[in-house]
N, C-alpha and C positions, 0 to 999 in steps of 0.2 A: 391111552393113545400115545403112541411114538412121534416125537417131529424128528428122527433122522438121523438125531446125534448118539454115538455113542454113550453110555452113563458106565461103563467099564473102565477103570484106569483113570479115574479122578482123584481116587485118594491119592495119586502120586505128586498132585499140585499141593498139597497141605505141607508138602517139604520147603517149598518157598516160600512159609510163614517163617520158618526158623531165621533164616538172615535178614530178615524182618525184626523178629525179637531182639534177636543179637545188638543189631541196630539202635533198636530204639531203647534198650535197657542199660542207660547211659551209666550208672552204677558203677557195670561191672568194666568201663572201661574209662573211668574219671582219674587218672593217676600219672604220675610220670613215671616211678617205678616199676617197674622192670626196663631198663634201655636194652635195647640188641643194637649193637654196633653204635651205640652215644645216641639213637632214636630212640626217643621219649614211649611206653607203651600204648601212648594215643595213638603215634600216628601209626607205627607200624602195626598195632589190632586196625584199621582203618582199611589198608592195604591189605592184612590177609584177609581180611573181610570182604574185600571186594572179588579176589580169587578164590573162596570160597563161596561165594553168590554166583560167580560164572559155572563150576562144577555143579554145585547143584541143579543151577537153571539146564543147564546141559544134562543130568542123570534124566530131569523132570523131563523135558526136551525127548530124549531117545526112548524113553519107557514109556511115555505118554503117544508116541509115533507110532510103536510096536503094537498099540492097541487096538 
Protein backbone atom coordinates (compact mmCIF):
# COMPACT_ATOMS: atom_id res chain seq x y z
CA UNK A 1 0.00 0.00 0.00
CA UNK A 2 1.34 3.48 -1.00
CA UNK A 3 0.92 6.62 1.51
CA UNK A 4 1.82 9.09 -1.41
CA UNK A 5 5.46 9.74 -1.08
CA UNK A 6 7.70 9.11 -3.49
CA UNK A 7 10.58 6.10 -2.49
CA UNK A 8 12.52 7.17 -5.77
CA UNK A 9 15.52 9.35 -5.09
CA UNK A 10 16.47 8.57 -1.53
CA UNK A 11 19.54 7.13 -1.95
CA UNK A 12 20.51 10.63 -2.76
CA UNK A 13 20.08 11.72 1.15
CA UNK A 14 22.88 9.00 2.30
CA UNK A 15 25.28 11.85 0.86
CA UNK A 16 24.74 13.85 3.87
CA UNK A 17 25.93 11.14 6.23
CA UNK A 18 29.42 11.85 4.74
CA UNK A 19 29.89 15.43 6.40
CA UNK A 20 28.47 13.90 9.12
CA UNK A 21 31.41 11.45 9.44
CA UNK A 22 33.91 13.85 8.43
CA UNK A 23 32.64 15.76 11.41
CA UNK A 24 32.54 13.58 13.99
CA UNK A 25 35.83 11.58 13.10
CA UNK A 26 37.83 13.85 15.22
CA UNK A 27 41.20 11.79 14.33
CA UNK A 28 41.58 12.86 11.26
CA UNK A 29 41.39 16.42 12.17
CA UNK A 30 43.19 16.78 15.83
CA UNK A 31 46.42 18.65 14.55
CA UNK A 32 47.81 21.97 14.14
CA UNK A 33 49.84 20.92 11.21
CA UNK A 34 49.29 21.82 8.18
CA UNK A 35 48.70 25.83 8.59
CA UNK A 36 47.35 27.70 5.23
CA UNK A 37 48.13 31.17 5.77
CA UNK A 38 49.45 30.81 9.87
CA UNK A 39 45.55 28.89 10.28
CA UNK A 40 46.05 26.09 12.51
CA UNK A 41 44.43 22.76 10.23
CA UNK A 42 41.70 22.75 12.87
CA UNK A 43 40.24 25.53 12.15
CA UNK A 44 40.40 25.93 8.57
CA UNK A 45 39.32 21.77 7.84
CA UNK A 46 36.31 23.44 10.14
CA UNK A 47 35.41 26.02 7.55
CA UNK A 48 35.90 23.96 4.43
CA UNK A 49 33.77 21.75 6.08
CA UNK A 50 31.03 23.74 6.52
CA UNK A 51 31.34 24.77 2.53
CA UNK A 52 31.48 21.47 1.73
CA UNK A 53 28.15 20.56 3.86
CA UNK A 54 26.36 23.49 2.12
CA UNK A 55 27.20 21.81 -1.64
CA UNK A 56 26.36 18.90 -0.77
CA UNK A 57 23.14 19.69 1.12
CA UNK A 58 22.48 21.61 -2.24
CA UNK A 59 23.48 18.59 -4.93
CA UNK A 60 21.01 16.49 -2.20
CA UNK A 61 18.51 19.47 -2.37
CA UNK A 62 18.18 19.71 -6.38
CA UNK A 63 18.47 15.85 -7.35
CA UNK A 64 16.14 14.96 -4.59
CA UNK A 65 13.50 18.02 -6.16
CA UNK A 66 14.13 16.45 -9.66
CA UNK A 67 12.39 13.39 -8.49
Amino acid sequence: MSNGTPKQGRGWYWLLVLPCLAAVWVPSYNSVEPTLAGIPFFYWYQLLLVLVTAAVTAVVYFAAEHR
